[in-house]
C-alpha positions as CSV (number, residue, x, y, z in Angstrom):
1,X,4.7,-4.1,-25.5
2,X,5.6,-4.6,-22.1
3,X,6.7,-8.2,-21.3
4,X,4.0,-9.4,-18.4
5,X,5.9,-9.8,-14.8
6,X,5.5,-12.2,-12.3
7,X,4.4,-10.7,-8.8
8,X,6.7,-12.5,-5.9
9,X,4.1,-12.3,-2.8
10,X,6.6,-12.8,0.6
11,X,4.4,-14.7,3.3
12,X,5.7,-13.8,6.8
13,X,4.5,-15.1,10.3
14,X,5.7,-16.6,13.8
15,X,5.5,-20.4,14.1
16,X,1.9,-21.2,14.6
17,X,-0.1,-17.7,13.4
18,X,-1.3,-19.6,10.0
19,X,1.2,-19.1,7.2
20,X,0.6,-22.6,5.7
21,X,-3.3,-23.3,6.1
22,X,-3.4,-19.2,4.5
23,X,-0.7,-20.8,1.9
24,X,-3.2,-24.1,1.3
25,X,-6.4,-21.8,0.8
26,X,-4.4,-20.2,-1.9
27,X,-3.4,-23.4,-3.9
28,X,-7.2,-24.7,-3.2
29,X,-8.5,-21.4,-4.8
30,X,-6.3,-21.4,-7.4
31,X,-8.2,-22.8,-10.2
32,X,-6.8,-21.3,-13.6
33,X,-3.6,-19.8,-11.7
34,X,-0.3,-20.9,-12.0
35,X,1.3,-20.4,-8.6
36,X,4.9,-21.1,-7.7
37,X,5.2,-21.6,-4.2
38,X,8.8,-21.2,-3.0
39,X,9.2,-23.0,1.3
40,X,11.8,-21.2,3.4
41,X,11.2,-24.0,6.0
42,X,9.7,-27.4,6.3
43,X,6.3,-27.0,7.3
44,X,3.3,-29.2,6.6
45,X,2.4,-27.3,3.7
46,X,-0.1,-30.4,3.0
47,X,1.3,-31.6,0.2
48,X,2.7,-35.5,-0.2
49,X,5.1,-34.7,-3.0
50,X,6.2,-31.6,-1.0
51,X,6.9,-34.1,2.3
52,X,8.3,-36.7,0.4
53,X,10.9,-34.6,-1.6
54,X,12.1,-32.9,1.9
55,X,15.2,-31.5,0.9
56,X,16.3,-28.2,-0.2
57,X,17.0,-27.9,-3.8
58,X,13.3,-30.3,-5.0
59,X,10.8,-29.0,-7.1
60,X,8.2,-30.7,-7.6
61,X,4.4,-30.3,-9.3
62,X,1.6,-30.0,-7.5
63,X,-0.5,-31.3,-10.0
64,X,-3.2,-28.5,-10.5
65,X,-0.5,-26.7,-13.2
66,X,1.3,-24.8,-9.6
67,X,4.7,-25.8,-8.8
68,X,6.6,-25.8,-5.2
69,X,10.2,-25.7,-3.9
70,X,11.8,-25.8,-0.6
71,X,14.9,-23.6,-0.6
72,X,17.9,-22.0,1.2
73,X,17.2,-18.6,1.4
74,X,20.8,-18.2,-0.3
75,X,19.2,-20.0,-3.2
76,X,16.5,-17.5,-3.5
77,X,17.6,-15.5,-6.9
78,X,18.6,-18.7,-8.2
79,X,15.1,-20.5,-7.6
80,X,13.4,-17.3,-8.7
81,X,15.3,-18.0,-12.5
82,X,14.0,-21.7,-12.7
83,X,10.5,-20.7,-11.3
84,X,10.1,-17.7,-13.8
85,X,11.0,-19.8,-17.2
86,X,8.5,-19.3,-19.7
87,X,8.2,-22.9,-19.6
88,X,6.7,-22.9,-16.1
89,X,4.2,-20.5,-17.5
90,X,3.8,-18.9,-13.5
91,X,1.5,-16.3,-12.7
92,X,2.8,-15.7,-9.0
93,X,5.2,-16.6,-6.9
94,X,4.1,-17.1,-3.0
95,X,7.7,-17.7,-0.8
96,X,6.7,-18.8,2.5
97,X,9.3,-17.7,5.2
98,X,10.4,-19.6,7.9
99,X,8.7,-18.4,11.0
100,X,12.1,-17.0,12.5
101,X,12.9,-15.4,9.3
102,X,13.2,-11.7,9.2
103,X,10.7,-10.4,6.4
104,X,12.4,-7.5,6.0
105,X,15.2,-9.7,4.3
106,X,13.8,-11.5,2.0
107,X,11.7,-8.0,0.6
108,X,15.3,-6.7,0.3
109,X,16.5,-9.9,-1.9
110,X,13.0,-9.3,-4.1
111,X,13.8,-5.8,-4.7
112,X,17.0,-6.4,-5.3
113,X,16.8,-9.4,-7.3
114,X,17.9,-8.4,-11.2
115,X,15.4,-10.2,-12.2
116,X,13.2,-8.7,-14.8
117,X,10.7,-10.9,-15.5
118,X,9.2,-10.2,-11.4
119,X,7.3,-7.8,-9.5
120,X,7.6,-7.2,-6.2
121,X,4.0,-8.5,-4.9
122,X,3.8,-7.6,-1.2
123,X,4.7,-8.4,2.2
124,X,1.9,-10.2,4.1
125,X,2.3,-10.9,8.0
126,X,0.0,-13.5,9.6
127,X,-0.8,-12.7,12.9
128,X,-2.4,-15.5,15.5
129,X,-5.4,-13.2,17.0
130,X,-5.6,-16.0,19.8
131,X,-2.1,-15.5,20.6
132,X,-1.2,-12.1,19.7
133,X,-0.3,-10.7,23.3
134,X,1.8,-13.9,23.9
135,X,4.0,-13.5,20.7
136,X,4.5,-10.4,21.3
137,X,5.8,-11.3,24.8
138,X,7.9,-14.3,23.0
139,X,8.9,-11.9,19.9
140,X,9.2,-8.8,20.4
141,X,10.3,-7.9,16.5
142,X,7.1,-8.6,15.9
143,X,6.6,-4.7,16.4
144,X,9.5,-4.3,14.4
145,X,8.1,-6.7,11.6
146,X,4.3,-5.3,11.3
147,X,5.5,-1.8,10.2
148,X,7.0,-3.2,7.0
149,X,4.2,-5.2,6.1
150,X,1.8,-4.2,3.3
151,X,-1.0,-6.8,4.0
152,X,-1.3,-8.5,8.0
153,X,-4.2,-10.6,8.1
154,X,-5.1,-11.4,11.8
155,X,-6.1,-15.2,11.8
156,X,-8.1,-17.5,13.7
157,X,-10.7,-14.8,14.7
158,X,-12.8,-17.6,15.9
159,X,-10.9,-18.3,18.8
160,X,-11.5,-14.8,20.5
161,X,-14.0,-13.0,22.0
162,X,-15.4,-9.8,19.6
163,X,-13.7,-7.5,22.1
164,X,-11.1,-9.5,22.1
165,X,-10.5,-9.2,18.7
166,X,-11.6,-5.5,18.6
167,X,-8.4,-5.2,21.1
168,X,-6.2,-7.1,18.7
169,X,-7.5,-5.8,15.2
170,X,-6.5,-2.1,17.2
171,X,-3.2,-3.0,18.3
172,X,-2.0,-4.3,15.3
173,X,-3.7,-1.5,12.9
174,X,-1.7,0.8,15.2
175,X,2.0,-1.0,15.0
176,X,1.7,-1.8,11.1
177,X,1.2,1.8,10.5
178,X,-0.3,2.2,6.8
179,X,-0.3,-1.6,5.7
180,X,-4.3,-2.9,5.4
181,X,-5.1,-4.6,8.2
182,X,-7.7,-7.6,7.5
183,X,-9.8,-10.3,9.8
184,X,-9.4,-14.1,8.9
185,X,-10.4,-17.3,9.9
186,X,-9.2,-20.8,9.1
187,X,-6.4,-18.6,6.7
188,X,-9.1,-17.6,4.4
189,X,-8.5,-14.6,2.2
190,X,-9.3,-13.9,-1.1
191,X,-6.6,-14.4,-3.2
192,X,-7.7,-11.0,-5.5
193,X,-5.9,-9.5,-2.9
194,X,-3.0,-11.1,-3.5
195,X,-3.2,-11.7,-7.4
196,X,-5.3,-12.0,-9.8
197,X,-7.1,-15.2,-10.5
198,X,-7.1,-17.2,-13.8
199,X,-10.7,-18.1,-14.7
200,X,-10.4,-21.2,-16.9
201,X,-12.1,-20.9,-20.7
202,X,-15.4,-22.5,-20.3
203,X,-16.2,-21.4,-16.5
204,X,-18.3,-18.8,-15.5
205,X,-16.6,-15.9,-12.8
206,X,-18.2,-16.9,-9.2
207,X,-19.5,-20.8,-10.0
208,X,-18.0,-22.7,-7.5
209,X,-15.1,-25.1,-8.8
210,X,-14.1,-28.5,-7.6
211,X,-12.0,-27.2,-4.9
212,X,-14.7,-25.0,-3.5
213,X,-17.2,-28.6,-3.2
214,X,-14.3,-31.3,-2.2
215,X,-13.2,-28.2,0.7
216,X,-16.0,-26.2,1.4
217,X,-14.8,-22.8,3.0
218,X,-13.0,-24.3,5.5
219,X,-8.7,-25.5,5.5
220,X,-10.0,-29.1,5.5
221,X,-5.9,-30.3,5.7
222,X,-6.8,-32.5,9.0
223,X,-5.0,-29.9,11.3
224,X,-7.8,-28.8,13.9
225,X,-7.8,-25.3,13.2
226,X,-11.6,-25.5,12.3
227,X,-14.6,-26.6,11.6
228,X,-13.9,-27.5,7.6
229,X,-17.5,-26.9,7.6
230,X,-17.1,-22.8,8.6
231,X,-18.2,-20.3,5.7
232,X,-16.1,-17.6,6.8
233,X,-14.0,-15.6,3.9
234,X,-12.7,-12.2,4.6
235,X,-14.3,-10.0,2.4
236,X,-12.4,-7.0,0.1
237,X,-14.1,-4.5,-2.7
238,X,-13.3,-3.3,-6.0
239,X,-13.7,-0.1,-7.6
240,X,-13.1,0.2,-11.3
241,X,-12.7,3.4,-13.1
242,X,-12.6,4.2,-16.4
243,X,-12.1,7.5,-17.7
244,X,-11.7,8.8,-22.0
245,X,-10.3,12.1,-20.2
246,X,-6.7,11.7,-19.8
247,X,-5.1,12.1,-16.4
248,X,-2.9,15.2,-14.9
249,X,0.3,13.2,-13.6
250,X,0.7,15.5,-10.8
251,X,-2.9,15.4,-9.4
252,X,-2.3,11.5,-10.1
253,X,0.5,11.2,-8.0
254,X,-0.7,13.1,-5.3
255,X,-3.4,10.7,-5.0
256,X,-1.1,7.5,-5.3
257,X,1.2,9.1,-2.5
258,X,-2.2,9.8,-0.1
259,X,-3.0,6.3,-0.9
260,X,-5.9,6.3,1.4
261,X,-6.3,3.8,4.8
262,X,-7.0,0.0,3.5
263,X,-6.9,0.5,-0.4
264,X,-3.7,-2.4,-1.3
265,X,-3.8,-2.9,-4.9
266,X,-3.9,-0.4,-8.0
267,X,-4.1,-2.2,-11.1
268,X,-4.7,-0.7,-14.7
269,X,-3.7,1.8,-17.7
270,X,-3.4,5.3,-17.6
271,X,-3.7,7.7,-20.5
272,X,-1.7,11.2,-19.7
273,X,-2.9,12.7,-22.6
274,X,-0.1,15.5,-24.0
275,X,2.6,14.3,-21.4
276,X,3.1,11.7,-23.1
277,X,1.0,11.1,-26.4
278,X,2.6,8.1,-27.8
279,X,2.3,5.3,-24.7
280,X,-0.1,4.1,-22.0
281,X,1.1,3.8,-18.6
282,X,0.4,0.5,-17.4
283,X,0.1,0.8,-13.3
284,X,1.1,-1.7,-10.1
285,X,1.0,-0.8,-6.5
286,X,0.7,-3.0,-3.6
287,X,1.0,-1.6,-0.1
288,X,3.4,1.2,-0.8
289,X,5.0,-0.3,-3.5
290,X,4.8,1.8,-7.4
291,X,5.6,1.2,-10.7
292,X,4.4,2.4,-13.7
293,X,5.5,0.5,-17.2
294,X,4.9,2.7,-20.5
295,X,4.3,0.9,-23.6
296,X,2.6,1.8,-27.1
297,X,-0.8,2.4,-27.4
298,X,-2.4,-0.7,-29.3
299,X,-3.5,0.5,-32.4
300,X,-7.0,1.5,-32.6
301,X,-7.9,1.0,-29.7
302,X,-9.5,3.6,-27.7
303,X,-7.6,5.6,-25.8
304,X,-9.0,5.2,-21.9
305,X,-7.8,5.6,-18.4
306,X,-8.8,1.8,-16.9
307,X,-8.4,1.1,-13.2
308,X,-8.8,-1.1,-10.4
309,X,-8.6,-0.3,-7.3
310,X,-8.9,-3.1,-4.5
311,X,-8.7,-3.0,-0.7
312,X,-10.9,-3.9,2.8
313,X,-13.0,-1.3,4.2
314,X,-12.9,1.5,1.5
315,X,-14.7,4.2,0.4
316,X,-15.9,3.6,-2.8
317,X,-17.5,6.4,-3.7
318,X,-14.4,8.8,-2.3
319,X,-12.1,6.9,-4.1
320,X,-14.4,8.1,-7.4
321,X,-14.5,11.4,-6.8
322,X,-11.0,12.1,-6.1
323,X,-9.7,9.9,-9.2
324,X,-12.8,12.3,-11.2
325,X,-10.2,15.2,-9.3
326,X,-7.5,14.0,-11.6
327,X,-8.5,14.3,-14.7
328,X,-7.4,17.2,-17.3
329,X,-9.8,20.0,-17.6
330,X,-9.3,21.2,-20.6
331,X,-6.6,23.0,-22.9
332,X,-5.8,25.4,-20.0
333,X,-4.4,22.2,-17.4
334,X,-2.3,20.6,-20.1
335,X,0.5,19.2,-18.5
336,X,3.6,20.9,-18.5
337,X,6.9,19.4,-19.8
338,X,7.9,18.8,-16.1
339,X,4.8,17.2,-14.8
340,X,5.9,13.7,-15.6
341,X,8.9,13.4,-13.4
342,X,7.0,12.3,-10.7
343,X,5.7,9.3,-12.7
344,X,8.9,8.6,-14.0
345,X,10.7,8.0,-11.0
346,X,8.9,4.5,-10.7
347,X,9.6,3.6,-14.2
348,X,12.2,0.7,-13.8
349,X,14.9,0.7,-16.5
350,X,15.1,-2.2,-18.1
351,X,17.5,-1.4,-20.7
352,X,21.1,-0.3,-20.3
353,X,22.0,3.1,-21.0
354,X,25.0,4.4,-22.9
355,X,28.0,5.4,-20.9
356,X,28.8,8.6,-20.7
357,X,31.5,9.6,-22.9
């Protein structure tokens, strides 16, 4: 079976635009989920242990089973090791960039890390919708930094006008290129965008927890960016599919490289039938990231194509039809014995391979 990884989520902004109340929302919406939180600066992330440690190189808990770190950016591979022991029992890893840092960097060290127990999880880009025009002025690699994102969330929507924010929402839509483009106030997103949620044994999906009551929908951390009493959460959707007819991998590829406008995640197994009777392809995408992980089918279980498919603004029922598209029809569109290359060129390789005599 394939050992579960740990998505590394890179949290990216100028000085002001929202990074830590977004980061706080997380942690308060957390409930079952492990997060590690990894501080390329020394924010007010709202946290007494975090303020009172201080220094790069502390760790410390954060009480509701998440951990947190500052850290040297050098230290990055090194904190990633500590943070993804088996003891820490993560599941994701938010590192929360320094607002001069350049994003683009710190994707490179996640990719690049030899780490096998992560995932890369995304690159999100807070944006101040209030202040926009005036960061760009400021910083102009801003328009070199929203192209690379996967996710920008445009914050503070309630300090602008609704043409205002039309203005912004098209501006930034047309600099980040094919990265989902999302409204926000007060930092609020919902973290199934980013990762999926642990719901604790015992609770029931949508009750609201402890954190929802003590903080309402609001960033409640004292730092005037609200009204703690505001009920405003950007919203997302979810299509699931499930399919008993295996998939073509060409047809499926073609519809992963068209990912359409504002679908981010792709989470799920794939059966491709033939191509490759023996394993289930287990699937990640975020943004523009792939990568498929095969492992054995569990025996006697049912062998089913299950997906999900989340994003803001999509078309649910278009998404359906041309994942219905990708599905063998019949004997006469087996798969040839080339039709997996495409899928296994975002296979990661995990073990070492012979040298070549």
């Amino acid at each position: 079976m394939t050992t579960q990884q740990i998505p590394v989520v890179v949290l990216a902004g100028f000085l002001g635009a929202g990074k830590t109340t977004l980061l706080n929302h997380l942690l308060r919406s957390s409930r079952g989920t492990r997060i590690g939180v990894m501080v390329n600066d020394f924010g007010d992330i709202g946290i007494d242990a975090m303020r009172i440690a201080g220094q790069v190189g502390s760790t410390v808990s954060l009480g509701n089973g998440c951990l947190c770190c500052a850290v040297d950016v050098s230290e990055l591979d090194e904190y990633l090791e500590v943070l993804t022991r088996p003891e820490s029992r993560l599941d994701v890893i938010v590192i929360e960039a320094s607002g001069l840092a350049e994003p683009q960097e710190l994707v490179r060290m996640v990719l690049a890390s030899e780490n096998d127990r992560i995932v890369y999880g995304g690159l999100v880009q807070v944006v101040d919708a209030a202040e926009f025009s005036a960061t760009r002025e400021r910083h102009p690699e801003t328009d070199r930094h929203l192209p690379i994102a996967d996710l920008v969330v445009v914050n503070k929507t309630d300090r602008v006008s609704g043409a205002e924010l039309l203005a912004v929402h098209e501006t930034v839509a047309g600099l980040a290129g094919k990265a989902v483009v999302v409204d926000a106030t007060h930092g609020r997103i919902d973290p199934e965008l980013l990762f999926d949620r642990v719901v604790p044994e015992g609770e029931i999906e949508g009750q609201m927890s402890i954190e929802d009551i003590l903080y309402g929908d609001g960033d409640g951390d004292g730092d005037g960016d609200g009204d703690p009493r505001a009920h405003t959460h950007t919203s997302y959707e979810t299509v699931s599919l499930t399919a008993a007819t295996p998939l073509h991998p060409r047809r499926l590829m073609a519809f992963l490289d068209a990912r359409p406008e504002g679908l981010y995640r792709i989470k799920g197994f794939v059966d491709f039938g033939a191509a490759d009777p023996d394993n289930r392809y287990a699937v990640h995408a975020v943004g523009r990231f792939l990568r498929f992980y095969p492992e054995r089918w569990p025996g006697g279980e049912e062998r089913l194509t299950q997906l999900v498919l989340i994003g803001s603004g999509v078309d649910a029922a278009g998404l359906r039809k041309e994942l219905a598209e990708c599905e063998q029809n019949g004997p006469q569109d087996a798969p040839d014995e080339h039709s997996m290359w495409g899928v296994l060129r975002y296979v990661q390789q995990t073990e070492e391979e012979p040298e070549a005599p």
